[in-house]
DRENMAR-282429 format. One line per 4 residues: number of its first residue (from 1); their letters; for each residue x, y, z of N, C-alpha, C. Coordinates in nm, 3 decimals. Layout:
BEGIN
NUM> a> X Y Z X Y Z X Y Z; ...
//
This chain:
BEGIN
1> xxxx> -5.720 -0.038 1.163 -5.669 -0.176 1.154 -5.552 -0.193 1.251; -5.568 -0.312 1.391 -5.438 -0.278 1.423 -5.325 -0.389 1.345; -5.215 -0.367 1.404 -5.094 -0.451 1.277 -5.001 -0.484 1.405; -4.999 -0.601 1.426 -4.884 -0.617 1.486 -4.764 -0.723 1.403
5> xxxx> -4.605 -0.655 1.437 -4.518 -0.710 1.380 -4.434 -0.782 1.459; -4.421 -0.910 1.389 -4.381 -1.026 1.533 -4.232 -1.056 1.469; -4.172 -1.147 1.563 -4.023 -1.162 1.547 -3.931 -1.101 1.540; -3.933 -0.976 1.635 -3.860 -0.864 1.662 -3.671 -0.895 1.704
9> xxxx> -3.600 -0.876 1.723 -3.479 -0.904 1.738 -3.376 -0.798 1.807; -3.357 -0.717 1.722 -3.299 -0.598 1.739 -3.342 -0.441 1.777; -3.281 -0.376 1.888 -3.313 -0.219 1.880 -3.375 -0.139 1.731; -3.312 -0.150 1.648 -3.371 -0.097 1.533 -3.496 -0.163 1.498
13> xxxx> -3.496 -0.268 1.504 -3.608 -0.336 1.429 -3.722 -0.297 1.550; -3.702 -0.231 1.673 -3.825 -0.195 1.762 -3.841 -0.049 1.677; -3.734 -0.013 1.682 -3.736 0.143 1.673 -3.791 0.150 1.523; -3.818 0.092 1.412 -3.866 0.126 1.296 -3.972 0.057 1.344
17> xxxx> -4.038 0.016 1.399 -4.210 -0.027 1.423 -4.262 0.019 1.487; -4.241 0.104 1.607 -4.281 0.209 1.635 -4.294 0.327 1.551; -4.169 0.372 1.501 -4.228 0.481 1.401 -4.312 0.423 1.307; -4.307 0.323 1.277 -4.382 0.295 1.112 -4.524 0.319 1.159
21> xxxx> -4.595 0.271 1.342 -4.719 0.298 1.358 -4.730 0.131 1.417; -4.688 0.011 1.464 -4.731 -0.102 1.486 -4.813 -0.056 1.595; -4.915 -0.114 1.645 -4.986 -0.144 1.716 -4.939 -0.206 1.841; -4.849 -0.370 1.790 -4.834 -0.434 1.897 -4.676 -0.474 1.835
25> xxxx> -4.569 -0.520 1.938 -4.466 -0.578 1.875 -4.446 -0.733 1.933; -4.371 -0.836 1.815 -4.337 -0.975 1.929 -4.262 -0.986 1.946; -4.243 -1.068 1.980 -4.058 -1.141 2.075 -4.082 -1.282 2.033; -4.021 -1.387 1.993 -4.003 -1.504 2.009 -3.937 -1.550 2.074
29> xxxx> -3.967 -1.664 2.215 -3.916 -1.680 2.262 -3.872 -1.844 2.302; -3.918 -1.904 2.215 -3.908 -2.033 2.192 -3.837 -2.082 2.087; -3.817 -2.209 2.098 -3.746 -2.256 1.966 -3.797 -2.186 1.787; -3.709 -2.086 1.720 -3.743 -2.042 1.621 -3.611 -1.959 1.529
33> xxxx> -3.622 -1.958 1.404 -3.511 -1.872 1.359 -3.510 -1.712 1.381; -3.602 -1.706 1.457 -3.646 -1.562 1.508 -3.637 -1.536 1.691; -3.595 -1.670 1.728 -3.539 -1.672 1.882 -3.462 -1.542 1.980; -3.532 -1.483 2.081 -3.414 -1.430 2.134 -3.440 -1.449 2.294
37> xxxx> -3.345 -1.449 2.369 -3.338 -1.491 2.520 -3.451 -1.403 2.596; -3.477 -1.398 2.740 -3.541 -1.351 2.790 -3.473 -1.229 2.838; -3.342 -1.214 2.850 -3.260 -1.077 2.842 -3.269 -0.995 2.805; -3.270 -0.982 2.621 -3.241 -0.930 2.528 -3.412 -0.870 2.523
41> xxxx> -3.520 -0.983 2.506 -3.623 -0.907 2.521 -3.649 -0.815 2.605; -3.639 -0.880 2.756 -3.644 -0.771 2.848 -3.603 -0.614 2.838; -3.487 -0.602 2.715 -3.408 -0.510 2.686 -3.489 -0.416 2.594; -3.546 -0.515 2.534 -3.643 -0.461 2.372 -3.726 -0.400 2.437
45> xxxx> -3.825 -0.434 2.494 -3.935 -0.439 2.564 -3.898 -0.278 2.649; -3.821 -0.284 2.712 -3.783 -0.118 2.766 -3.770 -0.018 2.633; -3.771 -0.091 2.548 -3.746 0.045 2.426 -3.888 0.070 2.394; -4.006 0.027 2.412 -4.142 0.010 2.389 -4.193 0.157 2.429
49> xxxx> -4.298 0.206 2.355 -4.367 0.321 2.444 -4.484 0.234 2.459; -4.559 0.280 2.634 -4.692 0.218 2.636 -4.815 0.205 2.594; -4.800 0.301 2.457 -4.857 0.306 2.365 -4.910 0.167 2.275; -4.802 0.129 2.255 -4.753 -0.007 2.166 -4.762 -0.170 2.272
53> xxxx> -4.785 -0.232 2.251 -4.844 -0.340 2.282 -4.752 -0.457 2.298; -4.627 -0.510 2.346 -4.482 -0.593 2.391 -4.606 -0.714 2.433; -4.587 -0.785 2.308 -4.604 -0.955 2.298 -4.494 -1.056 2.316; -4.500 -1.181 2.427 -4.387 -1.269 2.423 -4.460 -1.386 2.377
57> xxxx> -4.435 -1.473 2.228 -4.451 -1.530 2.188 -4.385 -1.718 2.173; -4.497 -1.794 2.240 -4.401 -1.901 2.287 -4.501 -2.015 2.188; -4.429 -2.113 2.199 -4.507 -2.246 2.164 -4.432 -2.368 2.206; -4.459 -2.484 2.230 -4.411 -2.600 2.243 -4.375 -2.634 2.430
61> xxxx> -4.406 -2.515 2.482 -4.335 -2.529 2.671 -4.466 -2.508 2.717; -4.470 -2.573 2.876 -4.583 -2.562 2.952 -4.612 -2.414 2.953; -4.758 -2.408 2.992 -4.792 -2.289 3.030 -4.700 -2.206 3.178; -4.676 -2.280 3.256 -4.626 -2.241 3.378 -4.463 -2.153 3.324
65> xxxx> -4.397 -2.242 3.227 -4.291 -2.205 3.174 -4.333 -2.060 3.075; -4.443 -2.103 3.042 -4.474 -1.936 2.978 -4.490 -1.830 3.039; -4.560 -1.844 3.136 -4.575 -1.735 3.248 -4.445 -1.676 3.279; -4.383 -1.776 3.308 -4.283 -1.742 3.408 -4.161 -1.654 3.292
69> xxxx> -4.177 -1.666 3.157 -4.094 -1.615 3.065 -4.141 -1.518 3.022; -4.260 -1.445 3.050 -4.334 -1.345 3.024 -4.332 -1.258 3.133; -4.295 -1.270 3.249 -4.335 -1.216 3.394 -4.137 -1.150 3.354; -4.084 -1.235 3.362 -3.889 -1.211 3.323 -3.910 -1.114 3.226
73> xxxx> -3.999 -1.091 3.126 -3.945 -1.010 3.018 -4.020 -0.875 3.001; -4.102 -0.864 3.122 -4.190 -0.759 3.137 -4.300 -0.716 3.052; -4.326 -0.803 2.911 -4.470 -0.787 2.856 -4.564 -0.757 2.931; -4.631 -0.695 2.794 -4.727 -0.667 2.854 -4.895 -0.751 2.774
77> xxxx> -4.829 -0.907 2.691 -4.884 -1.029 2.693 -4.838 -1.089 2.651; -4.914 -1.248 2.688 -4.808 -1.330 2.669 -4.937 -1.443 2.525; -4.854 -1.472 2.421 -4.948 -1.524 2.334 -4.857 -1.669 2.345; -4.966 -1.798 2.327 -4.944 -1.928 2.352 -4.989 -1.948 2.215
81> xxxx> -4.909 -2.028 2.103 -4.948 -2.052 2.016 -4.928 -2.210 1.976; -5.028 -2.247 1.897 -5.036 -2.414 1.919 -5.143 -2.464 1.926; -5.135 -2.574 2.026 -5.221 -2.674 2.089 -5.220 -2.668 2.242; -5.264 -2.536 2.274 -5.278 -2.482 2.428 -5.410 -2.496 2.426
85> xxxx> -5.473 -2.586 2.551 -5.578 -2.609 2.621 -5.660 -2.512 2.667; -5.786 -2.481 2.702 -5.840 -2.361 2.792 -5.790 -2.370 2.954; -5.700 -2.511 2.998 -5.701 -2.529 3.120 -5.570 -2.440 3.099; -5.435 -2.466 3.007 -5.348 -2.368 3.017 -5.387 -2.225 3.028
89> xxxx> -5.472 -2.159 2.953 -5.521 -2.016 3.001 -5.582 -1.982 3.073; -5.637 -2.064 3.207 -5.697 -2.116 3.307 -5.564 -2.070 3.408; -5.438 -2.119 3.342 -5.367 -2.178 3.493 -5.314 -2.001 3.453; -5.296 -1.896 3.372 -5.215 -1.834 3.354 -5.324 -1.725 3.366
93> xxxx> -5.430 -1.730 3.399 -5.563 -1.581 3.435 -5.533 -1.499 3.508; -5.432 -1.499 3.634 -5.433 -1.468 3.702 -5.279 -1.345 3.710; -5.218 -1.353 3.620 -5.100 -1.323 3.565 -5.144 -1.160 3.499; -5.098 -1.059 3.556 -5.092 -0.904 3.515 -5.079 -0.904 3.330
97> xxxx> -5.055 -0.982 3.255 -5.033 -1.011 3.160 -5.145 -0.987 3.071; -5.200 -0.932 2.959 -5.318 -1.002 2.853 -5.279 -1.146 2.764; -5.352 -1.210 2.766 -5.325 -1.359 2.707 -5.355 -1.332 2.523; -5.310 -1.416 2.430 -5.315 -1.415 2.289 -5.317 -1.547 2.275
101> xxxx> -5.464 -1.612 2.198 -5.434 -1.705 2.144 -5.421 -1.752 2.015; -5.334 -1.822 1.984 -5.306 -1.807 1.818 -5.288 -1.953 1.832; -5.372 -1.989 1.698 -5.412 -2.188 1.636 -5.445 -2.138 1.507; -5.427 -2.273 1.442 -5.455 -2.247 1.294 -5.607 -2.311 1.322
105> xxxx> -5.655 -2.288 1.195 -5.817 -2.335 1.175 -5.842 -2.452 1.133; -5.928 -2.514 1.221 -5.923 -2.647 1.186 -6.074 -2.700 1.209; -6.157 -2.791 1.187 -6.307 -2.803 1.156 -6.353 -2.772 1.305; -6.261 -2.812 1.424 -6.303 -2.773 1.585 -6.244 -2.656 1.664
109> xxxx> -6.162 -2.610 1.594 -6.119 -2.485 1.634 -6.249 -2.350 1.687; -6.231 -2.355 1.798 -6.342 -2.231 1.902 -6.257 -2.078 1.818; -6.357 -2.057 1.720 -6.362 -1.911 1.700 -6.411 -1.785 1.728; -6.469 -1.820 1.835 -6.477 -1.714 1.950 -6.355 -1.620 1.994
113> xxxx> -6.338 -1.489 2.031 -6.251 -1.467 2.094 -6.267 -1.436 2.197; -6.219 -1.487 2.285 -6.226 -1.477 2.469 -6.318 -1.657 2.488; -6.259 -1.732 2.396 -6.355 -1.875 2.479 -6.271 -1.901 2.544; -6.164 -1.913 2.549 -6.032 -1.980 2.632 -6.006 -1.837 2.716
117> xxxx> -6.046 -1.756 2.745 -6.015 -1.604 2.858 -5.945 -1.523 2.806; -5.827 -1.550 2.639 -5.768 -1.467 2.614 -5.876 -1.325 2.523; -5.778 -1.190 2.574 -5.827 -1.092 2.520 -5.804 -1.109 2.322; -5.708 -1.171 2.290 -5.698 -1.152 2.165 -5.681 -1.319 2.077
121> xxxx> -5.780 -1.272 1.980 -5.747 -1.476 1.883 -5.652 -1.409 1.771; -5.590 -1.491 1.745 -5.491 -1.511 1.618 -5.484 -1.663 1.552; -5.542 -1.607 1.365 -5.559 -1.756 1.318 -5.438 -1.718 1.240; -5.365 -1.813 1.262 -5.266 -1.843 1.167 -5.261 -1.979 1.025
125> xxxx> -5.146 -1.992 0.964 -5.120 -2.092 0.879 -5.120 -2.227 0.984; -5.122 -2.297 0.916 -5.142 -2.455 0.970 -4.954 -2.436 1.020; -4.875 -2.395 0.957 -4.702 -2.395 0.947 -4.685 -2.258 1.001; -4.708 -2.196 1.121 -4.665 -2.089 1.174 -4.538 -2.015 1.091
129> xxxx> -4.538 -1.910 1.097 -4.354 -1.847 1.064 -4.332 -1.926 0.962; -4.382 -1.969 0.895 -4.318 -2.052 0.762 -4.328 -1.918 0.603; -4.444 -1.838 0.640 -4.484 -1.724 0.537 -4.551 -1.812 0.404; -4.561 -1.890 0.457 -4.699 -1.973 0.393 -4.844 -1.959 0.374
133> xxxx> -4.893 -1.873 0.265 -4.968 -1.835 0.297 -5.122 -1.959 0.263; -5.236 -1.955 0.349 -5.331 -2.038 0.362 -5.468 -2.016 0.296; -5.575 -2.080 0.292 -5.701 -2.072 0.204 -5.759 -1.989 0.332; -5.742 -1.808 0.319 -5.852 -1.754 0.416 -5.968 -1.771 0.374
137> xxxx> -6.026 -1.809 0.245 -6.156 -1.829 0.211 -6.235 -1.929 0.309; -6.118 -2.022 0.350 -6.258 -2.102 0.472 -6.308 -2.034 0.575; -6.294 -1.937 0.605 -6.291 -1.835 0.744 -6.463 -1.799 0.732; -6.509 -1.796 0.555 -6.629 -1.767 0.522 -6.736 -1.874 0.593
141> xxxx> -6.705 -1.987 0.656 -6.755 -2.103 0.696 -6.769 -2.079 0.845; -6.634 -2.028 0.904 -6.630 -2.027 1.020 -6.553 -1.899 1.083; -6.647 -1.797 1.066 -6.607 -1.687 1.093 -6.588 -1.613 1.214; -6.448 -1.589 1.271 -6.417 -1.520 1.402 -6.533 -1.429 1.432
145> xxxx> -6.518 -1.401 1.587 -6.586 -1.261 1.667 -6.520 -1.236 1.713; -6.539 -1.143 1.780 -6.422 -1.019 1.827 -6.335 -0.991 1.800; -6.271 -0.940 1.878 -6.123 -0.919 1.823 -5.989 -1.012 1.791; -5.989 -0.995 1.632 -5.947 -1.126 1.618 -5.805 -1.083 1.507
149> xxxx> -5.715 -1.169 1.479 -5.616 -1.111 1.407 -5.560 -1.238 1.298; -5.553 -1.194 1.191 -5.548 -1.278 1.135 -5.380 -1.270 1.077; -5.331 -1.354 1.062 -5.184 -1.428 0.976 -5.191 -1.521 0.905; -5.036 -1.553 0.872 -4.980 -1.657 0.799 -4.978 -1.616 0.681
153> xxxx> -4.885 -1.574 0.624 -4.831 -1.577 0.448 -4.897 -1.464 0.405; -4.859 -1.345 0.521 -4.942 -1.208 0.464 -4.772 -1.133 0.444; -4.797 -1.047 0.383 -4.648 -0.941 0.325 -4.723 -0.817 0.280; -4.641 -0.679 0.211 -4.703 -0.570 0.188 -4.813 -0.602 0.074
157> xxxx> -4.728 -0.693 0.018 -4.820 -0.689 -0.156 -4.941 -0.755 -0.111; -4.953 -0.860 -0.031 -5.117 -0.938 -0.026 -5.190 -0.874 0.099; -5.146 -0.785 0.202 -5.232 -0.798 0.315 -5.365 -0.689 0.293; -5.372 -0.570 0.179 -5.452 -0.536 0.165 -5.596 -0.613 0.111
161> xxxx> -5.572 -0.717 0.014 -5.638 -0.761 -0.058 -5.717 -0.928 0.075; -5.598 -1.001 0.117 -5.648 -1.003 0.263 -5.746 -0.960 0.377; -5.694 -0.870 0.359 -5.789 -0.801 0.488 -5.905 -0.746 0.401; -5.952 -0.735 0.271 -6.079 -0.715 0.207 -6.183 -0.880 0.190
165> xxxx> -6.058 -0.965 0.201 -6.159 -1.098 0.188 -6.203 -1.141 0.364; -6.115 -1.141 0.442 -6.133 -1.193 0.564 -6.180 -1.074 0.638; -6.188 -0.976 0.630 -6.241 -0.871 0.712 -6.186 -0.847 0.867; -6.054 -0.946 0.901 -6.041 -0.928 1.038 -6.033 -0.797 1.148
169> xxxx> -6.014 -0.819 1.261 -5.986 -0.630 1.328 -5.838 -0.651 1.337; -5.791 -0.714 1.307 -5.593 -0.712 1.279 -5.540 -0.796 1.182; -5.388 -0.764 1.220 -5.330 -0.865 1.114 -5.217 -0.884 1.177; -5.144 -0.967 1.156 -4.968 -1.015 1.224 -4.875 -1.084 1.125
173> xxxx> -4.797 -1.016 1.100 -4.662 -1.047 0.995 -4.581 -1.078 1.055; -4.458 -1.179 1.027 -4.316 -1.168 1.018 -4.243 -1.209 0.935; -4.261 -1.323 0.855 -4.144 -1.402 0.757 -4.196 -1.305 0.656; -4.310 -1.237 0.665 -4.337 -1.104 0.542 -4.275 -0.997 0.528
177> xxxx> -4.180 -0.989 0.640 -4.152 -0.882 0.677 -3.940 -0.859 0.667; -3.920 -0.989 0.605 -3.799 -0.995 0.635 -3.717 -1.004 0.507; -3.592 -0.975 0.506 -3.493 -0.979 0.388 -3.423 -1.158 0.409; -3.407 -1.220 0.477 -3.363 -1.332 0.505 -3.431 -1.440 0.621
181> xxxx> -3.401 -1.567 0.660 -3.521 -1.575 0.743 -3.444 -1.513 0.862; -3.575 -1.454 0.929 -3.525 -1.444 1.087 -3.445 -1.284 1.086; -3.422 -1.248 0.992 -3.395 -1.079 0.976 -3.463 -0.981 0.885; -3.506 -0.897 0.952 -3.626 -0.774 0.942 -3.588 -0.730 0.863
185> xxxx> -3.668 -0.654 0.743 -3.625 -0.579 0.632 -3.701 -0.440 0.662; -3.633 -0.328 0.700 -3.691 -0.249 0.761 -3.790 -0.168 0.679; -3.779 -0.151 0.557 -3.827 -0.086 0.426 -3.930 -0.176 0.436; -3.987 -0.275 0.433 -4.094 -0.403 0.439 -4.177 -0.380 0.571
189> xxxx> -4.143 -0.345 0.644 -4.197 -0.313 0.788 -4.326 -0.224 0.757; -4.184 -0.081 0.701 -4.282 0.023 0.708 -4.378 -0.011 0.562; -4.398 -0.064 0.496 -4.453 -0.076 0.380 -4.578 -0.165 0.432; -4.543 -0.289 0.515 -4.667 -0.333 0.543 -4.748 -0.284 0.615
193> xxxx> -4.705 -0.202 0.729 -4.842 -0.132 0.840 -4.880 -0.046 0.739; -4.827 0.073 0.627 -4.899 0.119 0.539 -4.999 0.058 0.457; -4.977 -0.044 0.396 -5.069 -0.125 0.306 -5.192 -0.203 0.393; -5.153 -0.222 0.531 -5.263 -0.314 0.568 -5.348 -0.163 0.675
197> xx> -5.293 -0.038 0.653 -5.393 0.079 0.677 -5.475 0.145 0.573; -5.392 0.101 0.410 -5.436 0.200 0.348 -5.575 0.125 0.290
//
């Protein structure tokens, strides 16, 4: 199962997700209570082994502005989450980067993964980062392919039971993952990549 843990902030909070086993880590880099500059990531992002998977996570700015904040912070992808077009992952193909697209599910939502060129889909809550969690039972209607990762309102206690109803090949936490909003509870970290392996 891979697990990636998003809304990263601090040296420690890289350094306990790596040991705990994450897969992939995020960065927020847009308006969020989980915000951090393109500096500071850049900074995170060097603490990474290439093992592990450095996601820069944006929503609400052009694609061009994404690129260009992903290229600054040295990921190694850049996920557009929202109401990004296939022409935005169009304009950004060309970029050393792997693309992530993450939308909530909605009756026209392309659940394909790779229709828009990105290597990875992510369905989230309708309320991103809110830890709201959503009816995965509709997923039974309209069920992802490939590699696909599922969120929104997952934590240690529900993501096993989760990932037995939706069957995804991932999963992505953060407001699950925290003691306050916007700060990591490191004991919760390691508890969820355990539970959504075991």
């Amino acid at each position: 199962m891979f697990v990636k843990l998003c809304g990263l902030r601090t040296e420690s909070d890289v350094a306990v997700a790596v040991e705990a086993g994450a897969d992939a880590v995020g960065f927020v880099l847009t308006a969020s209570p989980r915000q951090i500059d393109a500096g500071l990531a850049r900074s995170l992002v060097a603490e990474v082994p290439p093992h592990v998977l450095t996601v820069a996570v944006v929503r609400g700015i052009t694609a061009a502005e994404a690129g260009e904040l992903a290229l600054k912070t040295g990921v190694a992808a850049l996920q557009l989450h929202g109401d990004y077009s296939k022409d935005a992952f169009d304009e950004l193909a060309h970029h050393p980067f792997q693309l992530v697209r993450a939308t909530a599910l909605g009756p026209e939502t392309d659940v394909r993964t790779g229709a828009f060129g990105e290597e990875l889909l992510l369905i989230d809550s309708p309320v991103a980062g809110s830890g709201e969690q959503w009816d995965i039972t509709r997923l039974e209607d309209n069920r992802p392919s490939g590699k696909w990762v599922l969120a929104g309102g997952l934590a240690p206690e529900t993501v096993a039971e989760a990932i037995s109803v939706a069957a995804p090949w991932g999963v992505d936490v953060s407001s699950g993952i925290e003691s306050s909003r916007g700060v990591k509870d490191h004991g919760r970290m390691r508890e969820f990549v355990a539970a959504a392996r075991g």
